[in-house]
C-alpha angles and dihedrals in degrees: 000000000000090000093048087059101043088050104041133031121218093197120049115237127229108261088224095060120106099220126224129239108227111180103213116218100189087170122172139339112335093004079083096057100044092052089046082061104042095049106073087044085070098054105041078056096059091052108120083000131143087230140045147193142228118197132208127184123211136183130244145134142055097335093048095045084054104055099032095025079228113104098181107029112207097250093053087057084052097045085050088045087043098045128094087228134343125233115208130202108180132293122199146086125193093217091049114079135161106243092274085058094250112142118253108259111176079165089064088041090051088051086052104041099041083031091239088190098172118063096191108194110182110197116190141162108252115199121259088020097121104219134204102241105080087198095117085221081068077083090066100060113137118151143135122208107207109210120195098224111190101064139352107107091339086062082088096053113132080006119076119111137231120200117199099330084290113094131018115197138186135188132228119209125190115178137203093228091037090051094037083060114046092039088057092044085055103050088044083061095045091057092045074057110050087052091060087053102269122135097255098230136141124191124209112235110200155121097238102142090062109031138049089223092061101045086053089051094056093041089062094046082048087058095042097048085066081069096057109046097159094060123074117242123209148167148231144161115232091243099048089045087053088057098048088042080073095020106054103342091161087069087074131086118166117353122199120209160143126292102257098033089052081054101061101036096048085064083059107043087054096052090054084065099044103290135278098314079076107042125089127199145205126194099201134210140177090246103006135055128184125182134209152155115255098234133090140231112295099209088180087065117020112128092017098093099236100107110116103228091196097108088047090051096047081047085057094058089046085059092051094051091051095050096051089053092042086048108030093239117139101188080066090068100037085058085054093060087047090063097045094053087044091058093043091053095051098053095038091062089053099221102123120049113169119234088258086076102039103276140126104235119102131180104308101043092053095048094047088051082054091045086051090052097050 
């Protein structure tokens, strides 16, 4: 399918349009069969269009780790440095490891590489997606954690020590030039926000009652918010945010905070909305972009059609989105919208309801009631 695509276009292009280049990561297990799904959305979107896209698939992930022993080839990390944005499907397998039992991550190696700082995870109630806080505000969850993705605690990945079976240690790292970024990127959004109605806030995530990290980390935030006056700072230990996520999750509206804690809050956020079949994702750089959904690869049901493509669609607006503002292209955006209210018609009319919550409609079925929207 993905070779099809990428071959042969359904819809003609206007001669006038400068294409994209969009490097496709299809990845491992279910990433396949999300991208697969995605994929003629996009080009049913650039039909009569003043843009256009080529895609190019490239391999990388567990699999390929397995039959080549090389997860991220050389060529595919050119193809994503080349490309005007990168579409992700899923890489990972739990009975693949590298040799010091760490799972293989291409995703963590591309953040690196293309230094993709801001790992930008929306969360927001779709309509028709029943949700597990019975609070009715629960409706009105709209949020986006901001996760600074090339240091923090993942700065020790591949680097931690163990000394004589006795002690394991890993190092946090928190920098001037890491925090100043992605502080700046997240007010920024807060202000793309706040002209779209939303409240312009940003909370501060952090430990900063306990580590010097965290206290630097929060410093920093404390300087950069000067520079946005128009947008409301606030702050908030990990622990205490934890609590409100389940608490009054509709009171925030973009956090800002460290790798692994973005990590870890970004699970939750997405299962206040229905779970990560329904959360998108960016990982955001100043030249480079890559989306993604923030699931994984589902080995128990990859191939099978049951993978809800919901979270890799939605990525794919965000990708939209980013490359109307990169560009300076509006249908781009507009295309954007398209997919969201797509989305949100599919799941109102209650329908379709994916296999996570009980349903019978897999991964073609939702991305055909998406096509039908558009």
């Amino acid at each position: 399918m993905i070779t099809n695509l990428i071959h042969s276009r359904k819809y003609p292009v206007p001669p006038s349009s400068t294409p994209f280049d969009i490097c496709v990561l299809p990845g491992d297990g279910i990433g396949v069969d999300v991208i697969d799904a995605t994929l003629p959305l996009l080009d049913k979107l650039q039909h009569g269009a003043p843009f256009a896209f080529n895609f190019a698939a490239h391999p990388a992930g567990a699999q390929h780790y397995q039959a080549t022993g090389v997860a991220l080839p050389d060529a595919t990390l050119a193809a994503a440095r080349d490309a005007d944005a990168i579409l992700f499907g899923a890489m990972g397998w739990p009975e693949i490891r590298y040799p010091d039992g760490t799972e293989i991550a291409p995703q963590l190696d591309l953040r690196v590489a293309l230094e993709l700082y801001a790992g930008v995870r929306p969360a927001r109630a779709i309509p028709g997606i029943r949700l597990p806080l019975a609070d009715p505000r629960a409706r009105d969850i709209d949020l986006v954690v901001v996760r600074e993705s090339t240091e923090g605690l993942f700065a020790s990945r591949g680097k931690g020590t163990i000394d004589n079976d006795e002690e394991a240690r890993d190092t946090m790292v928190i920098t001037r030039r890491g925090s100043e970024r992605v502080h700046d990127f997240s007010f920024r959004l807060a202000q793309r926000r706040k002209a779209r109605g939303r409240p312009g806030r940003v909370t501060c995530v952090d430990k900063a009652n306990v580590f010097r990290s965290m206290a630097f980390f929060r410093k920093i935030f404390d300087e950069r918010a000067l520079r946005f006056p128009d947008i409301e700072a606030r702050h908030n230990y990990i622990d205490a945010t934890a609590l409100d996520l389940i608490r009054k999750p509709w009171e925030f509206d973009v956090l800002v905070t460290e790798n692994m804690f973005g990590d870890i809050i970004s699970d939750q956020t997405a299962a206040l909305v229905g779970g990560m079949g329904m959360a998108p994702s960016a990982d955001i750089g100043d030249r480079h972009a890559l989306f993604q959904p923030c699931h994984g690869s589902a080995p128990d049901i990859a191939g099978q059609g049951k993978a809800n493509p919901t979270a890799t669609i939605l990525s794919a607006a965000l990708m939209l989105d980013w490359l109307a503002e990169k560009s300076g292209n509006p249908a781009l955006a507009d295309a954007a919208q398209r997919i969201e209210r797509a989305v949100d018609a599919v799941f109102a009319g209650g329908k379709v309801v994916p296999y996570e919550f009980g349903g019978r409609d897999g991964t073609r079925a939702i991305a055909d009631a998406v096509a039908s929207n558009l």
